[in-house]
C-alpha positions as CSV (number, residue, x, y, z in Angstrom):
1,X,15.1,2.3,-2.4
2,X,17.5,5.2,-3.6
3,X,19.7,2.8,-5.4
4,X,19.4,1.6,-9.1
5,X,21.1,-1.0,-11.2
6,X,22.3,1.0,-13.9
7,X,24.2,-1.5,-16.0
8,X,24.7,-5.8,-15.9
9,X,27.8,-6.8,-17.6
10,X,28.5,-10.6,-18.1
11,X,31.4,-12.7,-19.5
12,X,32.4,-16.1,-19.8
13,X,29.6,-17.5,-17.4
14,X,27.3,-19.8,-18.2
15,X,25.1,-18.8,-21.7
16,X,27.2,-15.7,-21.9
17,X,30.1,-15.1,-24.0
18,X,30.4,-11.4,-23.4
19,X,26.9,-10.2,-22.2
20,X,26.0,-5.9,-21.0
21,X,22.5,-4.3,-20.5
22,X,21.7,-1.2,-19.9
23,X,19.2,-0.9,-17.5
24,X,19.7,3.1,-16.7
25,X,17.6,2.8,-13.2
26,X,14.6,1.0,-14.9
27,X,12.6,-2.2,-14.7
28,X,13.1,-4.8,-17.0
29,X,10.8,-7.1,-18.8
30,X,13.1,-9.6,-21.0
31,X,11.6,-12.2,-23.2
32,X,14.3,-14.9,-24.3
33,X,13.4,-18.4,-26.4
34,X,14.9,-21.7,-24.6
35,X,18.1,-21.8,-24.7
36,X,19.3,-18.0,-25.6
37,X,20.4,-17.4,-21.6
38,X,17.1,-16.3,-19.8
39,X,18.0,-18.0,-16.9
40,X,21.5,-17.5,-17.1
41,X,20.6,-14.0,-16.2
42,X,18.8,-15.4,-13.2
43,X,21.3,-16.6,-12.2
44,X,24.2,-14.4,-12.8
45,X,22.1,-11.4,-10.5
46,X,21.6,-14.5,-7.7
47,X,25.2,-15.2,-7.4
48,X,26.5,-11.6,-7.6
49,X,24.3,-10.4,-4.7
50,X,25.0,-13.8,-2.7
51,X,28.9,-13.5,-3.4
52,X,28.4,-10.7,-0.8
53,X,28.5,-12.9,2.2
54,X,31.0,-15.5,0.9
55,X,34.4,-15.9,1.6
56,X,36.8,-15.3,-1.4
57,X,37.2,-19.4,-2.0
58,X,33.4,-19.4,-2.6
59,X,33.1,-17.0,-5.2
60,X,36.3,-17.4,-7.3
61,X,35.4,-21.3,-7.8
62,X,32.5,-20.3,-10.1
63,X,35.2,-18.5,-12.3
64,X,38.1,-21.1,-12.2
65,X,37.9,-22.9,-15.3
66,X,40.5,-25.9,-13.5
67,X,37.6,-25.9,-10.5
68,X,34.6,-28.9,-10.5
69,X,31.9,-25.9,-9.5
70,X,32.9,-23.5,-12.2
71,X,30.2,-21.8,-14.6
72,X,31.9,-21.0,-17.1
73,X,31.1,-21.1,-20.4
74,X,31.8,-24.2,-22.7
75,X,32.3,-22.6,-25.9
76,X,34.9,-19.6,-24.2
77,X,38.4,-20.0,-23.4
78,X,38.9,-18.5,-19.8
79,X,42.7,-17.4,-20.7
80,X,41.2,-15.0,-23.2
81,X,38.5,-13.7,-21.8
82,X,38.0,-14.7,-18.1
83,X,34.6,-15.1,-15.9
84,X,33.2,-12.1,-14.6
85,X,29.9,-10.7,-13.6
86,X,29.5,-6.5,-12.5
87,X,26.9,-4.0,-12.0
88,X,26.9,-0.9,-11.6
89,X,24.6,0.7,-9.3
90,X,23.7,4.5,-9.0
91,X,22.5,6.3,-6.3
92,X,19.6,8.3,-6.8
93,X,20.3,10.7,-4.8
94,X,24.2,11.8,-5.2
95,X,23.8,10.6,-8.9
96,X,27.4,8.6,-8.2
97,X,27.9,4.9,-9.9
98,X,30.0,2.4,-8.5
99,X,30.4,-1.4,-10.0
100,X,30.8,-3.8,-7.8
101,X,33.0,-6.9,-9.8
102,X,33.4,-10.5,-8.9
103,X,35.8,-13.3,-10.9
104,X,38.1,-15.3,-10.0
105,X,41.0,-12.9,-8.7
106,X,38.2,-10.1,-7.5
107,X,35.9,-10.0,-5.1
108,X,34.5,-6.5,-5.2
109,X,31.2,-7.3,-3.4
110,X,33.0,-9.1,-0.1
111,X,31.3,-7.3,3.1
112,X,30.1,-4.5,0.8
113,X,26.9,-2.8,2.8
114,X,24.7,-1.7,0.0
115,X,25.0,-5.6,-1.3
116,X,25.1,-7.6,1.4
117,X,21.5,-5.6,2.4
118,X,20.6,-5.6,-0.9
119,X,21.2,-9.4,-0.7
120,X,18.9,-9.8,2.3
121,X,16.5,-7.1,0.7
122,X,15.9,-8.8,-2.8
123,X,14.2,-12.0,-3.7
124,X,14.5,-14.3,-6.3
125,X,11.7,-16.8,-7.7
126,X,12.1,-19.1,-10.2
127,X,9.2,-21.6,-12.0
128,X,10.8,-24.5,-9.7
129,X,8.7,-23.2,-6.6
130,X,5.6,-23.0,-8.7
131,X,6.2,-26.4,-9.8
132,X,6.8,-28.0,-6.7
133,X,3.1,-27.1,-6.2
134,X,2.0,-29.3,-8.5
135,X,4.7,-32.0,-8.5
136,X,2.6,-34.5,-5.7
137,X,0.9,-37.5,-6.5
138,X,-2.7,-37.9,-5.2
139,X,-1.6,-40.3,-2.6
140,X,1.4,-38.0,-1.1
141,X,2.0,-35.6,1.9
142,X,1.5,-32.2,0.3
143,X,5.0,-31.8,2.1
144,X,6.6,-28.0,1.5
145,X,9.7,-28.3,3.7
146,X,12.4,-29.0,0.1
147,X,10.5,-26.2,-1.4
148,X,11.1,-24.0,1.6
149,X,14.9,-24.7,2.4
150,X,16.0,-23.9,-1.1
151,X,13.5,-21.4,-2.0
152,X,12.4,-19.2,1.1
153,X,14.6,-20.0,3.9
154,X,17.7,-18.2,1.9
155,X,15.6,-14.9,2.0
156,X,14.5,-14.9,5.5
157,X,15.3,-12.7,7.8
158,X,16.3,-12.9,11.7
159,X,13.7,-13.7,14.1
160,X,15.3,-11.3,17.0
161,X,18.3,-13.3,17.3
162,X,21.7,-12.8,16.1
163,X,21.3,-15.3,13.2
164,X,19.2,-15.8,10.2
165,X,16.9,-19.1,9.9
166,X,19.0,-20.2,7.2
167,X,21.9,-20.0,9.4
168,X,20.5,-21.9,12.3
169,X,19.5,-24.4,9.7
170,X,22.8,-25.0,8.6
171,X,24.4,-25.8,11.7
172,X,21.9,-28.9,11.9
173,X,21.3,-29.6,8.4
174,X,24.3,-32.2,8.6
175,X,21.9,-34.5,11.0
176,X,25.5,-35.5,12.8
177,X,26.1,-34.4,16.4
178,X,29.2,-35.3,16.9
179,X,31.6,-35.3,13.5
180,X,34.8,-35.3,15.7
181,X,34.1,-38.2,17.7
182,X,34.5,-36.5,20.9
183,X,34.0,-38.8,23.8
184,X,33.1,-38.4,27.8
185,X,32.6,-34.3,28.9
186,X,33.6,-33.2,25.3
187,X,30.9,-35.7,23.8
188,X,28.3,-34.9,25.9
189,X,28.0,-30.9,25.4
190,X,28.5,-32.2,21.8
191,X,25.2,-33.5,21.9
192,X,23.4,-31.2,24.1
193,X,24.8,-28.6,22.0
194,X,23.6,-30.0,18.8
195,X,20.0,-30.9,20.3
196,X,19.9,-27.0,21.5
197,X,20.2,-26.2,18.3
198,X,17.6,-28.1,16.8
199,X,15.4,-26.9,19.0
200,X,16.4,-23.1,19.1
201,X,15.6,-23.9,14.7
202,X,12.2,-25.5,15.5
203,X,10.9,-22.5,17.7
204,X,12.3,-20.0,14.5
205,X,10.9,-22.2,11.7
206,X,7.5,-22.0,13.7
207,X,7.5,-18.3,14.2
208,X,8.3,-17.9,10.4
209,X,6.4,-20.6,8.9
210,X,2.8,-18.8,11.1
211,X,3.7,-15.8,10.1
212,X,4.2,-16.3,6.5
213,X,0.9,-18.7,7.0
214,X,-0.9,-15.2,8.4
215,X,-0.1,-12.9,5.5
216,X,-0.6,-15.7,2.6
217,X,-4.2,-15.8,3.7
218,X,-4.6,-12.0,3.2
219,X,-2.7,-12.1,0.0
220,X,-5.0,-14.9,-1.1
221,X,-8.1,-13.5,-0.5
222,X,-6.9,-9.9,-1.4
223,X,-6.0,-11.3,-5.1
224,X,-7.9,-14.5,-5.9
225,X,-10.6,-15.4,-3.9
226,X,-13.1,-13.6,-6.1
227,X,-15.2,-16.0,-7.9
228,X,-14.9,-18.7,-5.2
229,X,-17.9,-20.4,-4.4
230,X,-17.0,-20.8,-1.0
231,X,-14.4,-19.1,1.3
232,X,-11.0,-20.6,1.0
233,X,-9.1,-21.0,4.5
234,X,-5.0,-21.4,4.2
235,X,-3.3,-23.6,6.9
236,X,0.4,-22.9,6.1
237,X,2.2,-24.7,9.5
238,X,5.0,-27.0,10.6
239,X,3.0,-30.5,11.5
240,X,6.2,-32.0,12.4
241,X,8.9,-29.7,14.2
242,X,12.8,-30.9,13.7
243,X,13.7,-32.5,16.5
244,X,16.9,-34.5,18.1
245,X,17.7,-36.9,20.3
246,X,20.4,-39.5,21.7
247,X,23.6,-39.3,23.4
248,X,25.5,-41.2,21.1
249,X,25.9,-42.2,18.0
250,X,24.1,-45.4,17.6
251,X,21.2,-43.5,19.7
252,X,20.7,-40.5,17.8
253,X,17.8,-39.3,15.6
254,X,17.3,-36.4,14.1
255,X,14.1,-35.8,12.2
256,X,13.8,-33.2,9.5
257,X,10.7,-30.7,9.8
258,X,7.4,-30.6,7.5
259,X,5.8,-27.7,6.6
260,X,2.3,-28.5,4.7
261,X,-0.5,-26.7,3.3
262,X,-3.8,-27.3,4.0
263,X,-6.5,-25.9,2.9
264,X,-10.6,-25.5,4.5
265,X,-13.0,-25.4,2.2
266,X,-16.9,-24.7,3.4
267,X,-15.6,-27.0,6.5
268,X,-14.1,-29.5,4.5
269,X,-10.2,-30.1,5.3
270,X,-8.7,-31.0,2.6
271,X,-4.7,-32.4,3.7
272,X,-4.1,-32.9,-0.3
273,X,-5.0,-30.0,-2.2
274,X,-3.3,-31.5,-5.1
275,X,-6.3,-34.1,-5.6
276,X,-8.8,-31.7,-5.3
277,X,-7.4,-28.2,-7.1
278,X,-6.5,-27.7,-10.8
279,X,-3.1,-26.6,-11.4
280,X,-4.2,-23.0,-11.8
281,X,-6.3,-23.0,-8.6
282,X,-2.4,-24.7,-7.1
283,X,-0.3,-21.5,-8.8
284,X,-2.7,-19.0,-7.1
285,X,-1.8,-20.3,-3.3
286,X,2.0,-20.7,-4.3
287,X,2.1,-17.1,-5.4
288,X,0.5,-16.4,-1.9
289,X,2.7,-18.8,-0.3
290,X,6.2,-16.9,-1.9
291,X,4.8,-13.5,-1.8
292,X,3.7,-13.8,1.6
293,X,7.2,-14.9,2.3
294,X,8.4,-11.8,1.1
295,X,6.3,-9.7,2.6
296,X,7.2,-11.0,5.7
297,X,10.9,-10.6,6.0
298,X,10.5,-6.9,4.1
299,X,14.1,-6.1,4.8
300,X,15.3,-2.0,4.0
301,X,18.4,-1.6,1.6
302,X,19.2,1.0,-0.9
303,X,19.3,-1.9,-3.3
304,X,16.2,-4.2,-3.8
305,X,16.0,-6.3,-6.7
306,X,12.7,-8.7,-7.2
307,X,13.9,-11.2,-10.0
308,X,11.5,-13.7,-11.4
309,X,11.9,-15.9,-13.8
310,X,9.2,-17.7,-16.3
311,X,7.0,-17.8,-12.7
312,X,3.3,-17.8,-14.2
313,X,3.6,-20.7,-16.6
314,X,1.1,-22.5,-15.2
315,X,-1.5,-19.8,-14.8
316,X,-4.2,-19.4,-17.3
317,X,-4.0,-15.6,-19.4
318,X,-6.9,-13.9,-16.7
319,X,-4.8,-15.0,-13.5
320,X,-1.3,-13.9,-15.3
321,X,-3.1,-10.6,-16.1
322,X,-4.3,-10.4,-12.9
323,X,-0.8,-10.9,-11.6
324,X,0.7,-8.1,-13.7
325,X,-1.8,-5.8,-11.9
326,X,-0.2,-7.2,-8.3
327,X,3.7,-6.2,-9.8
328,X,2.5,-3.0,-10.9
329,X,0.4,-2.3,-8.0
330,X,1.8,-0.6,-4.4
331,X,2.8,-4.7,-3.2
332,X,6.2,-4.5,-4.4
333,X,7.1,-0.6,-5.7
334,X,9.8,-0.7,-3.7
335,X,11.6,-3.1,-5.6
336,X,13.3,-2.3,-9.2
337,X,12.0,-5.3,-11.0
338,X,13.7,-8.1,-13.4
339,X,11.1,-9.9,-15.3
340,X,12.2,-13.2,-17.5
341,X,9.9,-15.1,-19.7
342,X,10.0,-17.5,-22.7
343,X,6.6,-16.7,-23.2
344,X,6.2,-14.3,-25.9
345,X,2.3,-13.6,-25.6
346,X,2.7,-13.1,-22.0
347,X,5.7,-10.8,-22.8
348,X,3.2,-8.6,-25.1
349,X,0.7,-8.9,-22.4
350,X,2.7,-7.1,-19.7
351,X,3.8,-4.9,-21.8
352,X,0.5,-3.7,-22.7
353,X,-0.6,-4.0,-19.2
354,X,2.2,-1.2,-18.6
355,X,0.6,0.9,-21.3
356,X,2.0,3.7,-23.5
357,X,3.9,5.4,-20.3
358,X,6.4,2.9,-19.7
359,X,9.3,5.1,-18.8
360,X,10.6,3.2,-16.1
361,X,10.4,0.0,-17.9
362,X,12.9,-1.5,-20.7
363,X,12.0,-4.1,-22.9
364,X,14.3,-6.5,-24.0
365,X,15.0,-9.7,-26.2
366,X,17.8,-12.0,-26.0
367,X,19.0,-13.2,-29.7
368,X,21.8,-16.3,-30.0
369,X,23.1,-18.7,-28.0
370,X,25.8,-20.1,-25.6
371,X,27.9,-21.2,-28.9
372,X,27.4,-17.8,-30.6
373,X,26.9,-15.5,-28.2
374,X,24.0,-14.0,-26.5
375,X,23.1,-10.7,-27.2
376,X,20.3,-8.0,-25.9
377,X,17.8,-6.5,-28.6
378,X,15.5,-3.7,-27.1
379,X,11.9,-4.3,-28.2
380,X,9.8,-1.3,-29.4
381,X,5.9,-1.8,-30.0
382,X,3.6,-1.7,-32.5
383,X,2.8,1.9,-31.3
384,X,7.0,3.1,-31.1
385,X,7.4,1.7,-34.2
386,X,4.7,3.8,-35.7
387,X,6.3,7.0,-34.5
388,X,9.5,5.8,-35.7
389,X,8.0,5.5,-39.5
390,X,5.6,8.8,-39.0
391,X,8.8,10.5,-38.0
392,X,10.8,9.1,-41.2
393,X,7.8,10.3,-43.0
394,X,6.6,6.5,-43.8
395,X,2.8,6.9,-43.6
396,X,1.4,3.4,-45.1
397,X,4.2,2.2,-42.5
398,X,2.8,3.6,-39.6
399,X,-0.6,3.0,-40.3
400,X,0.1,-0.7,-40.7
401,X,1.3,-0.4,-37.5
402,X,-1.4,1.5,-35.8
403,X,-3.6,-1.2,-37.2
404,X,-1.6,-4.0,-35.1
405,X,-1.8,-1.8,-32.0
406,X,-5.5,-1.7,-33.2
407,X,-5.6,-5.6,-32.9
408,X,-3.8,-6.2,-30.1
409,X,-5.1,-3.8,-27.5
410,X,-8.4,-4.9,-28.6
411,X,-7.5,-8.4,-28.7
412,X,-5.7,-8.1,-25.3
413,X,-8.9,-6.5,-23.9
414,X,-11.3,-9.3,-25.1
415,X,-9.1,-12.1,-23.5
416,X,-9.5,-10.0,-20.3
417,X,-13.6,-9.3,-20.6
418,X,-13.9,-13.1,-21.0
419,X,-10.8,-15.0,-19.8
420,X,-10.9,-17.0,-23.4
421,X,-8.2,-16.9,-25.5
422,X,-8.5,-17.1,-29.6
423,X,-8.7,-20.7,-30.8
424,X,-5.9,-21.7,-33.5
425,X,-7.2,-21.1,-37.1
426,X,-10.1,-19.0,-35.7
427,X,-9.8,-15.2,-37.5
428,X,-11.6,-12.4,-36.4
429,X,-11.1,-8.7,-38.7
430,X,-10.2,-5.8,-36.5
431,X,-14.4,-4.2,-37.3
432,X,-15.4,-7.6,-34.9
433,X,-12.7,-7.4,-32.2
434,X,-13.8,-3.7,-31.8
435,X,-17.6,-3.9,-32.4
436,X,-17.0,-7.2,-29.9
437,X,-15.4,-5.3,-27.0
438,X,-17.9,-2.1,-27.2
439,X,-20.5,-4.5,-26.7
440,X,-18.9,-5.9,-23.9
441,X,-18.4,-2.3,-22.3
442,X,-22.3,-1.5,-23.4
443,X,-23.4,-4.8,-21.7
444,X,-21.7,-3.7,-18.1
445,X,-23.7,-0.8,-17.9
446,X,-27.2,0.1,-17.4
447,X,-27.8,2.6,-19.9
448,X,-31.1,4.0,-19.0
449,X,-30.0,4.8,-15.9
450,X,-26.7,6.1,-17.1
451,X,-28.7,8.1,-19.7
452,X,-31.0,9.6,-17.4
453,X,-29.0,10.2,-14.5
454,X,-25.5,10.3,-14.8
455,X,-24.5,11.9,-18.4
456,X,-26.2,14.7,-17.8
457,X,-24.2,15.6,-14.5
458,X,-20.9,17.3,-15.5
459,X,-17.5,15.8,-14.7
460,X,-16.9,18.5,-11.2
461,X,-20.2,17.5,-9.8
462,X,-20.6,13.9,-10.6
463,X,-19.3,13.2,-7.1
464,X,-22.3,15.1,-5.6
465,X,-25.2,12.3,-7.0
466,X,-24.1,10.1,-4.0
467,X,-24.1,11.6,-0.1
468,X,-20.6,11.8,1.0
469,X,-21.6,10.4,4.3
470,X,-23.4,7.7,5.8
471,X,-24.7,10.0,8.8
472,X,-28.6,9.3,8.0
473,X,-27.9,6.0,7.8
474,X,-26.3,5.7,11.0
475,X,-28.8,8.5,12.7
476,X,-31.6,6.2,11.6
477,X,-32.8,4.4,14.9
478,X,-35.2,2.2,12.7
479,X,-32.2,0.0,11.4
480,X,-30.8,-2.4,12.9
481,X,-26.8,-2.8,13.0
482,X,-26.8,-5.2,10.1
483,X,-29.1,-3.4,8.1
484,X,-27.0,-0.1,8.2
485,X,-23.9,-2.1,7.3
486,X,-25.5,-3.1,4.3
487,X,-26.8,0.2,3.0
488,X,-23.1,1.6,3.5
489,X,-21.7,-1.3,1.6
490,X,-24.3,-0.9,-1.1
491,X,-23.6,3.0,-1.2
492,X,-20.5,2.8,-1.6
493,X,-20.6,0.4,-4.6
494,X,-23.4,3.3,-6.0
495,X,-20.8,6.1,-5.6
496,X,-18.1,4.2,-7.2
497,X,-20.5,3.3,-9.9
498,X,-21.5,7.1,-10.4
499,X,-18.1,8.9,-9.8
500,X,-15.4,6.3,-11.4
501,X,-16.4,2.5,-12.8
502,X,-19.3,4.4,-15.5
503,X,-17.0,7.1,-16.7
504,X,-14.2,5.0,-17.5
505,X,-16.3,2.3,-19.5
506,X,-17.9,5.6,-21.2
507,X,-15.0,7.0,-21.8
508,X,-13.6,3.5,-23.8
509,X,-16.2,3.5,-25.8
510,X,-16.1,6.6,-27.0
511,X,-12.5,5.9,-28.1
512,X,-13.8,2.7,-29.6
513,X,-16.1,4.7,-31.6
514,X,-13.1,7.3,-32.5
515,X,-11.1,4.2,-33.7
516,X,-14.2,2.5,-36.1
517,X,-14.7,5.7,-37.6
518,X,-11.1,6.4,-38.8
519,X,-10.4,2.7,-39.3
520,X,-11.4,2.6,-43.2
521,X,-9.0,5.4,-44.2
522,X,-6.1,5.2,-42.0
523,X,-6.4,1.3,-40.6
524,X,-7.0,-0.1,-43.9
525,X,-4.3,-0.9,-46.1
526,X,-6.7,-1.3,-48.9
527,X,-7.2,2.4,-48.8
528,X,-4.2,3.4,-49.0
529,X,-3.7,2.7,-52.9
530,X,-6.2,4.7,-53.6
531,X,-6.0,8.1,-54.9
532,X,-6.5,10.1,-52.1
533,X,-2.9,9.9,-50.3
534,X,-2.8,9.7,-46.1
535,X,-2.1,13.1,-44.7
536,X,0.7,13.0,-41.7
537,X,-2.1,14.8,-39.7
538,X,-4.3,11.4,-40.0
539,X,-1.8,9.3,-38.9
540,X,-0.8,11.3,-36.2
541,X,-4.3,11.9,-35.0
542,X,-5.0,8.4,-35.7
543,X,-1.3,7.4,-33.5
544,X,-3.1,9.9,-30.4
545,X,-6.3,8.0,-30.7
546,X,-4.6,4.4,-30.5
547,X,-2.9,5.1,-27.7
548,X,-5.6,6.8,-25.8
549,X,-7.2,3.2,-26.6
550,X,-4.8,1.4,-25.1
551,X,-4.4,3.3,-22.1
552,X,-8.2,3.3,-21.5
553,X,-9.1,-0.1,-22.6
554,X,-6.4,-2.0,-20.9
555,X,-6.6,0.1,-17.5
């Protein structure tokens, strides 16, 4: 990707009166309450990137306040200040901006090439898919096929043809062979034509459907089949093809196709997961389901946008974290990414997640409303906000804040370590979150051998403890094959024990032990009305010290 979105600029559509972000190249996390234009956003970066493939007609009805499609908004008037959504988008390597417009009387995006592939490249997902999951009754077909044509097929890409899935779709979607009534010769290819069709869609669909069946299973059991009790098998497949028939009209049929997901569990089929999983358990396979999807049709562009909006609802605070990891991870670095939530906890979360060097990132929340306006308010941290008031010289300030970092990461980091969140009403002083999490760390470890073995071994040689190789295992003619698969396995989980997984706990709790030593005098606010003032050295020792906390605790 060697092209940014530098800049979003929205008005008169939908939520937004007059709207503008500044991106500058960087990911955005954006937390809005109901109602202040979240998904107006969403929406506003989905139609700019389809407008590229419209005709004119298609795009200006949006922004004709006199149209029955328009989406504009209520509370403007269009003769003062017209619809209109542009970005601007940089390339990375020339340094150059162009915006790209669309309204009513412009059209800047028709037949663009950086858009239209950036259209094909970039995926939207919204909470509706994630919801469909869990939207069956017991009794009902766990039947995919609405979920896919609005929410896959758009994205997908050609199967070696000239025409996308979507396309192909479309020229059958009608379910009418015939619309002008030809008769004899004319009526008859008519048909035939239209029956082609179907079937050159059923062969595609197929194709697609296994494909995206193949890699949901890796994503699955790549991301979320730890803690299974037994191995979960994903049967993502077309069990009833779309198919046509008749030469007339009182004859013809069309059927459209059904795409289910069945899962295998220790030999079990079960054709309804929805009786049998919980509604977390149902997230986890959509996310495999609509990441597989993009995985699958991976399309290059200089442009790739991956837009999701309030997607994790559903999923308990250990799978959303878990998640977070997956965004942030190689799976999708290719993509500059638009994150939209109405959840303020799991707004902090991923921004913790992301950690102190969040350069690439900005944080946003959207204050007003469709009547008002709707405006963007860039969100600092507790940690930012304690440089701001050590750099204006406002030491009880920044301590107070270094104490909420304090909290939080600590907090953050004991939801983690036991996937339980704090009950309402319960209270818990920053001395327990922090005694509570170095407990945790001391409780993964086995100290004596740690002791014994591995602290006294410094930091250059520590990867010398395990052999590098597995040549006496495999020279040994005494083992069988199984036998030396196992001792590599279990070497290898030895060696990552001795060079990495130790150190790093070690390492977090000596900056646990750094924090409850300094906590009294900088993280109390107590202290500070006593006689002995803070020092800006404290607080900016004690600022270093938080945010190596963070960094190592939530990493």
């Amino acid at each position: 990707m060697k092209s940014r979105v530098q800049r979003i600029e929205i008005q008169n559509f939908k939520a937004f009166r007059k709207f503008s972000l500044n991106l500058e190249g960087r990911h955005l996390l954006l937390y809005g309450p109901n109602g202040s234009g979240k998904s107006s956003l969403y929406w506003a970066l989905y139609t700019f990137l389809q407008s590229a493939e419209k005709d004119t007609p298609d795009v200006s009805k949006y922004f004709d306040p006199a149209g029955n499609q328009k989406l504009l908004n209520l509370h403007e008037d269009s003769a003062i200040l017209p619809g209109r959504i542009a970005l601007t988008i940089r390339d990375s390597l020339t340094k150059i901006d162009t915006t790209y417009p669309i309204s009513k009387d412009v059209h800047g995006t028709h037949n663009q090439p950086p858009i239209l592939k950036g259209n094909l490249a970039s995926d939207f997902v919204t909470y509706r898919f994630f919801f469909g999951f869990s939207n069956f009754k017991n009794s009902e077909r766990f039947d995919l096929w609405s979920l896919f044509e609005t929410e896959i097929l758009p994205f997908c890409l050609s199967r070696g043809g000239t025409s996308t899935p979507l396309q192909q779709w479309k020229q059958v979607k009608s379910e009418v062979a015939n619309p002008g009534g030809s008769r004899g010769p004319g009526g008859a290819d008519a048909y035939a034509s239209f029956k082609a069709a179907t079937e050159r869609f059923a062969t595609t669909l197929k194709t697609l459907v296994d494909e995206i069946g193949i890699e949901a299973q890796k994503f699955y059991d790549t991301h979320f089949s730890e803690g299974d009790p037994a191995p979960v098998k994903l049967a993502f497949g077309v069990t009833r093809p779309p198919s046509f028939s008749g030469t007339d009209r009182p004859s013809s049929v069309f059927r459209k196709p059904i795409v289910e997901l069945h899962i295998e569990i220790a030999g079990n089929v079960i054709k309804r997961p929805q009786s049998f999983l919980n509604e977390a358990k149902l997230t986890q396979l959509a996310l495999s389901v609509r990441f597989a999807a993009s995985l699958v049709n991976l399309h290059d562009s200089d442009i790739k946008l991956l837009v999701l909006d309030d997607l994790l609802v559903s999923l308990d605070m250990s799978n959303r974290m878990k998640f977070v990891e997956i965004l942030l991870g190689e799976t999708f670095v290719k993509y500059q990414k638009i994150i939209l939530t109405h959840d303020r906890g799991f707004f902090e979360e991923f921004r913790r997640m992301i950690g102190t060097t969040h350069t690439d990132w900005c944080f946003q929340t959207l204050q007003g409303n469709s009547r008002n306006g709707v405006d963007p308010k860039e969100e600092k941290d507790a940690l930012e906000k304690a440089t701001d008031y050590l750099n204006g010289h406002d030491l009880e300030a920044a301590a107070l804040q270094l104490r909420k970092a304090a909290e939080d990461t600590a907090q953050s980091y004991l939801k983690m370590a036991t996937g339980k969140a704090t009950k309402p009403g319960e209270f818990h002083s920053l001395s327990q979150k922090l005694d509570k999490a170095k407990n945790i760390l001391l409780s993964q470890l086995p100290l004596q051998l740690f002791k014994d073995v591995c602290s006294k071994v410094p930091k250059g040689h520590r990867d010398k403890l395990v052999r590098m190789n597995d040549d006496d295992i495999d020279a040994d003619a005494v083992l069988t094959a199984d036998e030396k698969t196992l001792l590599k396995q279990q070497r290898e989980k030895l060696k990552q024990f001795m060079t990495k997984d130790a150190w790093k706990a070690l390492e977090a709790i000596d900056v646990l032990d750094a924090v409850i030593q300094m906590k009294d005098r900088v993280l109390n606010p107590a202290a500070h009305w006593a006689e002995t003032p803070l020092y800006d050295a404290e607080v900016k020792k004690a600022l270093t010290l938080i945010a190596r906390l963070e960094a190592t605790l939530l990493k």
